[in-house]
N, C-alpha and C positions, 0 to 999 in steps of 0.2 A: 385688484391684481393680487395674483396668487404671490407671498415672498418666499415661499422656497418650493422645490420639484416635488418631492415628498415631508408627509409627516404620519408617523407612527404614534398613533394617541391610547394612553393611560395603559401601555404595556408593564409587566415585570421583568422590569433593566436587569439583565449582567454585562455589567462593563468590560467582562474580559482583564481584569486584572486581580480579580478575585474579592471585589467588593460587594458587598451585601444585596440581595434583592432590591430594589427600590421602584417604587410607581413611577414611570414618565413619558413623557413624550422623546422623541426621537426625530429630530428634523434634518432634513438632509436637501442639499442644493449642489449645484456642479460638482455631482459623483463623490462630496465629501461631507462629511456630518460637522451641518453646521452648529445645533445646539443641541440639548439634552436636559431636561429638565420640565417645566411648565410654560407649555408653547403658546402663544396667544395669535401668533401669523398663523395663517391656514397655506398650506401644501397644492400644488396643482393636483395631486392625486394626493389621496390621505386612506390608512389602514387602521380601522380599528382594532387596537390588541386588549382591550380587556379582558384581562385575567389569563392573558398568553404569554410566554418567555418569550423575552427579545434581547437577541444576544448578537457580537460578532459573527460573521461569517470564520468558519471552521480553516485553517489552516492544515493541510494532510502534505505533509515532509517527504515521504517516502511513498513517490506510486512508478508507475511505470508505464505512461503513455505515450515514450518516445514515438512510436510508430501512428495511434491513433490520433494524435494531434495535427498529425500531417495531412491529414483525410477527413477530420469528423470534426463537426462545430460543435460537439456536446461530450463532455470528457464521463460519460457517466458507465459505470455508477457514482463515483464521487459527489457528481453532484446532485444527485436525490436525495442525499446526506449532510446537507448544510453546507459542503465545501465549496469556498469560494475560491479559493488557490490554491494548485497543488503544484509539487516539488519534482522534476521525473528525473530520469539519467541517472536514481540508484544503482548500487550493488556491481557499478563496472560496468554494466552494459548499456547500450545506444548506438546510435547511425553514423556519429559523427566524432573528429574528423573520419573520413573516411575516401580512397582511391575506388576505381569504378573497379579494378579487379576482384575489388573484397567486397563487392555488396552480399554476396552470398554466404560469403563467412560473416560477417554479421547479422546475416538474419539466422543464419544455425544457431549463433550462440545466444539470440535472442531469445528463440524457438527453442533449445534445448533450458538455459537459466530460467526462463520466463512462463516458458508454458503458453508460448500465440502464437497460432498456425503458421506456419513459414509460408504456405499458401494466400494469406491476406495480406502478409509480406509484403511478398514479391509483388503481389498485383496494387497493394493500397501507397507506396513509397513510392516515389516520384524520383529520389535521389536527384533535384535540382542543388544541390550543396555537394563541396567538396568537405572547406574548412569547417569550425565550429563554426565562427561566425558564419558563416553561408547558412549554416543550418538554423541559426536560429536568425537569420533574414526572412527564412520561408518560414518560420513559424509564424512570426509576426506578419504575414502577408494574410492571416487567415482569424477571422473574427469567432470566437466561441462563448459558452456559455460561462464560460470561470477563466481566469485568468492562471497563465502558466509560467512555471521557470525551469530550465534546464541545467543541467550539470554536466559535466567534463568525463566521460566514461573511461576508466582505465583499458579496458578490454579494447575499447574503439582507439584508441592514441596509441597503445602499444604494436599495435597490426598496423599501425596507418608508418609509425616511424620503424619497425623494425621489418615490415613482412610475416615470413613463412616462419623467420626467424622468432619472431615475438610471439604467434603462433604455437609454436612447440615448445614454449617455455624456456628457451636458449635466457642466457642472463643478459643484460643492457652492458652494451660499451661505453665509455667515456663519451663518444658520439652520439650513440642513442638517446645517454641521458641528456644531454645539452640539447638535444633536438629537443626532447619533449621537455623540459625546464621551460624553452623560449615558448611550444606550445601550449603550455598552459596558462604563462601570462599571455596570453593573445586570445585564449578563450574566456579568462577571467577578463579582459579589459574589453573583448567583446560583448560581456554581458553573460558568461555562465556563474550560475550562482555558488558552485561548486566545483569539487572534483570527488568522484569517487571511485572506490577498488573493490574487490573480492579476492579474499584469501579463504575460501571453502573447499572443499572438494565435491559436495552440495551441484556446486553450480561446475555443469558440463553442458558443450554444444548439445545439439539434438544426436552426432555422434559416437555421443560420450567422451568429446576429449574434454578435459579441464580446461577452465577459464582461464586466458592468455593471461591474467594477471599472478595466478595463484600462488608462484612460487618469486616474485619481482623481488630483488634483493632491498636491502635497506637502504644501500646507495642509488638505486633507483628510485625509490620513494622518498628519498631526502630528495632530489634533485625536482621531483615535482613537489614537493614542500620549497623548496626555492621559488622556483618558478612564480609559486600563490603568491611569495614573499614579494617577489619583486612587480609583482599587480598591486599588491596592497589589498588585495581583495578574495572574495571565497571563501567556502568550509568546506570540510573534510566528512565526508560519511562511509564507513568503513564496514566488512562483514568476515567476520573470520573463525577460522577453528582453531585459534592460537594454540598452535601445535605446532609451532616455526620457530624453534624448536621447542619451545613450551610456552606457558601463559604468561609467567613474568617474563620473557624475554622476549616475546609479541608485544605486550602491552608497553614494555622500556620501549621497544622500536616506533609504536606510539604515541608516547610522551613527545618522544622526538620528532616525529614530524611536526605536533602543537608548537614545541621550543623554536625550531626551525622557520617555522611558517611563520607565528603569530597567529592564525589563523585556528577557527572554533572546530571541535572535531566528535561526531555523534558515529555509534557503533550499535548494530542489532543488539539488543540482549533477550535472552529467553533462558525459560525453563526446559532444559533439555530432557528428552525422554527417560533417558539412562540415569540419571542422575536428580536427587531432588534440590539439592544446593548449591550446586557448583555455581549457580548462577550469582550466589551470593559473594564467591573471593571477585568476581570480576567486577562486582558493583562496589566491591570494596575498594579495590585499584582506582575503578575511578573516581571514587568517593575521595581517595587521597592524592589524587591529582587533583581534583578541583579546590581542595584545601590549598593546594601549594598555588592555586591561582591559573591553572590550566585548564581554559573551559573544555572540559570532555564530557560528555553525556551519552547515557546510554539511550536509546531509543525501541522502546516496551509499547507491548502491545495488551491491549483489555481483556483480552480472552484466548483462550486455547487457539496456536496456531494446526489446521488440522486438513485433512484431505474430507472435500467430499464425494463420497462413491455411487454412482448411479447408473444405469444406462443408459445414459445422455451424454455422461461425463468421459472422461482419462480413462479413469478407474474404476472398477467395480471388483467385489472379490473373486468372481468367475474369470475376470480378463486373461489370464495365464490359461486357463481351460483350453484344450485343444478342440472340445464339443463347442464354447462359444467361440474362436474363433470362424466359424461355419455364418454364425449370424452379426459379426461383431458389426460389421459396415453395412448392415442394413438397417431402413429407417425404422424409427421407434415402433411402430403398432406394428414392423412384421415380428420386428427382435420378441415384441412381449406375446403376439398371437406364438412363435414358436418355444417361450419358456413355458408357457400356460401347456404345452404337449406334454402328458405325463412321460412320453417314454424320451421328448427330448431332456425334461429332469431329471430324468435316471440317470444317462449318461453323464449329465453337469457333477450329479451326488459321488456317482462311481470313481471320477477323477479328483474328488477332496482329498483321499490319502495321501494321493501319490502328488501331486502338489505341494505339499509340507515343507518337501526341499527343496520349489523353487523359491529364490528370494522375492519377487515383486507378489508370488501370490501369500507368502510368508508376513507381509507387511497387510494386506488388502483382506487377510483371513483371520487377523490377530481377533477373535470376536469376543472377547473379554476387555477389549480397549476400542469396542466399536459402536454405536448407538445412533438409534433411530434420531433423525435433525429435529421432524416435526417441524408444522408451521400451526402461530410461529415457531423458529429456530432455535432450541435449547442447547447453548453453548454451555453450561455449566451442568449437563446431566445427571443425576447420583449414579454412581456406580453399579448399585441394582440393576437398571436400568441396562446395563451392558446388555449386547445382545447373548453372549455366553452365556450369564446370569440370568436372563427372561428366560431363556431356551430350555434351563437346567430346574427353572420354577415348572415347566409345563412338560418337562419329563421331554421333549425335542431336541432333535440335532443342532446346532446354531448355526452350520451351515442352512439347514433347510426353512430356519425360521427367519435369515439373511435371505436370502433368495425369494421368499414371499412378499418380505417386505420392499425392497426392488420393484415387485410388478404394482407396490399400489400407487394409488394417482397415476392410472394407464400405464407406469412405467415410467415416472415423473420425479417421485420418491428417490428421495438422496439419505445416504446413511452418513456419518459424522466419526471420522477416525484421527482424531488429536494425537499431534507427536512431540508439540511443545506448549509448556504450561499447564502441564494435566496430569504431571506425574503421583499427585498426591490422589488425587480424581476430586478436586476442586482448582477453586483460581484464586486460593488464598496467596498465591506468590504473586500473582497481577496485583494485586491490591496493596502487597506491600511494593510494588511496582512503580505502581500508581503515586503512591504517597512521596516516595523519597525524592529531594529535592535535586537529585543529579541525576535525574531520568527526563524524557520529553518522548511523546504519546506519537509512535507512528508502525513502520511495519504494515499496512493498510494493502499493499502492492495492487493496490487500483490500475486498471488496465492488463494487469497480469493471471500468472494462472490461471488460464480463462476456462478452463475444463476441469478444473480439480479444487481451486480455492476460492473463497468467495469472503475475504477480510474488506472491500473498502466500507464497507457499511457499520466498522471497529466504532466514527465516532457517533453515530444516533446509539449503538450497545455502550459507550463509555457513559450517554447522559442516562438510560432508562435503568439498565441493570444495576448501574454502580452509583447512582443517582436517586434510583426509585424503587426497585422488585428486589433486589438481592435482600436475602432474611438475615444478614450481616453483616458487618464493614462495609456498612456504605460512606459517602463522602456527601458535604455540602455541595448542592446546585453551583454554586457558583466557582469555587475551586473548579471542580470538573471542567466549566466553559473556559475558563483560565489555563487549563489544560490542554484546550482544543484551539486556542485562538489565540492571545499575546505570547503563550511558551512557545508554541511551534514557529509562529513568526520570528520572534526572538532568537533562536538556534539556529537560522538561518541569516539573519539579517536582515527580516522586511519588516524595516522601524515604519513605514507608514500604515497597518494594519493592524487587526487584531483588538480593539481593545474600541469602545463608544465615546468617543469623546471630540468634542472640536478640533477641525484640522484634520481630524483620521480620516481613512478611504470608506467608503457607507456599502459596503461588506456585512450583510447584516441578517441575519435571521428572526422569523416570527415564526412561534414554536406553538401548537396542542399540547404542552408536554403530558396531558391526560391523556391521550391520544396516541403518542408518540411508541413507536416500533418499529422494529426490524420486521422485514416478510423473508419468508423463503424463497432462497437464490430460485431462477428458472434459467433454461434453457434459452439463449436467442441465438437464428443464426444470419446474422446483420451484419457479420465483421467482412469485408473484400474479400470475393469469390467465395461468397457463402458459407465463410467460415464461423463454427459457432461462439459464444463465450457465456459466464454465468451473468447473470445481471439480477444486481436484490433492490429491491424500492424499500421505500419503508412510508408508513403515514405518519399525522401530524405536523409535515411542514407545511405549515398556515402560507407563507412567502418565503424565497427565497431571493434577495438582493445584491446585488453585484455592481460596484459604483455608481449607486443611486437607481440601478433600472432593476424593476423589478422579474426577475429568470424564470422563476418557479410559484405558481400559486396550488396550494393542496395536492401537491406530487406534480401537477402537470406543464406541460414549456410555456409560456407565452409568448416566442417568438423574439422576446430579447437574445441579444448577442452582443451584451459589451465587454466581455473578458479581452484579454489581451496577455501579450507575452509582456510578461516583466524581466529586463536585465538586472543583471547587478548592481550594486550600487555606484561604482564607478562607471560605467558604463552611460552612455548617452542615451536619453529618455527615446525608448520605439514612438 
């Protein structure tokens, strides 16, 4: 008789807590790891990992699958990527609570912050939920590949308790606020693992109005800092242009929700385009928040946040063109049979002047800050490399040598236009990123941007680049998986993951890490009512395991399905 479900033999351990490489076995029974060390029982099913990394399953904070979790047993890309659970209902936006008059303002503001078809929307949401809890009833009605947790969306609570009102940015009454105080303990005691807001400008519907949250007073955000208080439960995940009225006086107003709450509180941080260090006074604020014992962490990403431009995609630098317009919504091989027409290129060439002053093509034409992706996918490109600077080497327009590049791989070819973390034209500020102990690795927005950006695949590039290839400042193996798996757990609250050890959930990965890479995002169009999105795989995951069953063997499904929605911790086991 077999004594446990599985065993993973004479693999190289990282425990997820940032302990040393170590040879072992890895034994696992009823979904939980029961030993680690030198196994003498044998396993119903057994993997051999000689000379493969075997690590926790990947933790990912920040995605945004509110919508595809409701329809889809398989959260990926995430999970081609090691991720065994992911965090969704960032940045303020989600379905829930929500009245049946606003399902459509919610999928605007989905569609406009998010970047997913309002078309898959409408057709792939079921809206059997009112409350939060309702909503995550029907989550947990639905078996997948990774397990989920949701969060408390400002933009959805704000429309749900005030209307038209909360909508157009009117301020909260004394009533308003007390509604949403009581509903926030009710979604924290339901089982969300958070609450979160947006303070951008960034983030606007699909008709450009701003995010219902963007301008909430401080007394409305204390009053849902109450509300967490009085669950005893939740974190705080926050996105802002602290410019309310300034940075220290954004950042005071979130000290105070931490003080308020009790409750742990993570906020975007990046390298903004405009600036090379600004990003550094705001890690310093939190830096001295966490001194004074205020868990605040900023939440950093491993590589340049950026758009990619293709004819497949959003974006392309021609989009504003009045000549592409003619072909924009036609399918891929007529769009590239009509660019390949010399005299339809003329016309595209003819309108680059006059263009200049529009803003989306202003952005999409910067071609000194724009660069071929390549597969695999070169996120840290030299600057050379710009297409300006190729163009200027070969005596060519850099329109015209953009516009080539586009039709290769039949028109398949994505160009790479970074607008955070790249202002030096490296990702030396990732790295010091990386390092600082008041930072936690997310930003990934899995499930999102599904035509323009393609980050969930952040943690297979945190272990190869920053891990293995970079000619610089790289970091120990193990930090890194420590990075990806007890820290991100940790800033959330899932003390049963993350890390190898007895008692833990068997969340667990077998890694090629010789092998291991990022591919270039493609094209799928799989999302409800054939809407498209990017989807990246990557190789070298040997297995992927998710409470003992194994999901994933060498990229592909096996037809496991034991993820599940996780509540909070207060919350009563799904």
């Amino acid at each position: 008789m077999a004594e446990f479900d599985l065993v993973i033999r004479g693999g190289n351990v990282a425990d997820g807590l940032g302990g040393a490489l170590r040879e072992a076995d890895v034994a696992v029974k009823d979904g939980k790891i029961a030993a680690v060390g030198k196994i003498a029982g044998k396993g119903k099913e057994e993997i051999a990992a000689k000379g493969l990394l075997v690590t926790p399953g990947f933790v990912d904070i920040h995605t945004h699958y509110d919508g595809q979790a409701t329809w889809d047993a398989r959260m990926q890309p995430s999970s081609w990527h090691g991720v065994t659970t992911v965090v969704m209902g960032n940045c303020g936006v989600g379905f829930a609570p929500v009245r049946e008059t606003d399902h459509s303002r919610l999928i605007e503001l989905m569609e406009g912050v998010e970047d997913i078809p309002g078309a898959a929307l409408h057709e792939g949401l079921k809206w059997n939920w009112e409350s939060f809890g309702d909503y995550l009833d029907a989550l947990g009605q639905k078996a997948r590949d990774i397990d989920v947790c949701a969060q408390l969306p400002h933009g959805a609570l704000r429309v749900y308790v005030m209307g038209e009102r909360g909508a157009k940015l009117e301020p909260a009454n004394e009533k308003d606020i007390a509604q949403m105080r009581a509903l926030t303990a009710e979604a924290m005691r339901a089982g969300a693992l958070g609450f979160t807001t947006s303070r951008t400008l960034n983030h606007r519907t699909v008709k450009g109005d701003p995010t219902p949250s963007l301008r909430a007073t401080h007394e409305e955000l204390m009053g849902i800092a109450r509300g967490m208080k009085d669950a005893g439960a939740g974190v705080f995940e926050l996105i802002s242009d602290f410019d309310n009225p300034d940075p220290i006086t954004e950042f005071g107003m979130i000290r105070g929700l931490v003080q308020e709450s009790g409750r742990p509180l993570s906020l975007s941080l990046a390298q903004a385009g405009k600036s090379a260090d600004g990003w550094k006074a705001l890690l310093g604020m939190i830096e001295a928040a966490s001194k004074d014992g205020l868990p605040i962490r900023g939440q950093v990403a491993p590589r340049p946040i950026g758009l990619l431009l293709g004819l497949q995609g959003t974006l392309n630098p021609f989009i504003a063109h009045e000549a592409f317009a003619a072909i924009k919504d036609k399918p891929l091989a007529e769009k590239v049979a009509a660019m390949r027409d010399p005299m339809f290129r003329a016309r595209i060439m003819a309108e680059n002047d006059a263009k200049q002053t529009h803003p989306l093509a202003r952005r999409v034409m910067q071609f000194d800050q724009i660069y071929p992706l390549g597969n695999p996918p070169n996120y840290e490109p030299p600057r050379e490399t710009a297409i300006a600077m190729q163009a200027e080497r070969m005596g060519r327009d850099a329109a015209e040598l953009a516009y080539d590049m586009l039709l290769e791989d039949e028109g398949r070819a994505f160009l790479f236009s970074p607008f955070a973390n790249y202002t030096n034209y490296n990702l030396d500020c990732c790295g010091e990123m990386i390092a600082h102990p008041d930072t936690v690795m997310g930003l990934g927005d899995g499930g999102a941007h599904v035509g323009i950006i393609s980050d969930a695949s952040y943690t297979t590039y945190l272990l190869t680049h920053w891990g293995r290839d970079r000619a610089h400042g790289r970091f120990d193996l193990p930090y890194l998986v420590k990075r990806l798996t007890s820290d991100t757990a940790r800033a959330v609250g899932l003390m049963d993951r993350g890390s190898l050890a007895p008692g833990m959930k068997a969340d667990i990965n077998v890694i090629d890490f010789d092998r291991l890479r990022v591919n270039a995002p493609k094209m799928a169009f799989d999302l409800p009512a054939g809407g498209k999105r990017l989807l990246q795989d990557a190789n070298g995951y040997a297995a992927t395991i998710v409470s003992g069953a194994v999901t994933y063997r060498d990229g592909k499904e096996t037809g496991a399905l034991p993820g599940k929605l996780v509540r909070g911790h207060k919350a009563a086991p799904n």
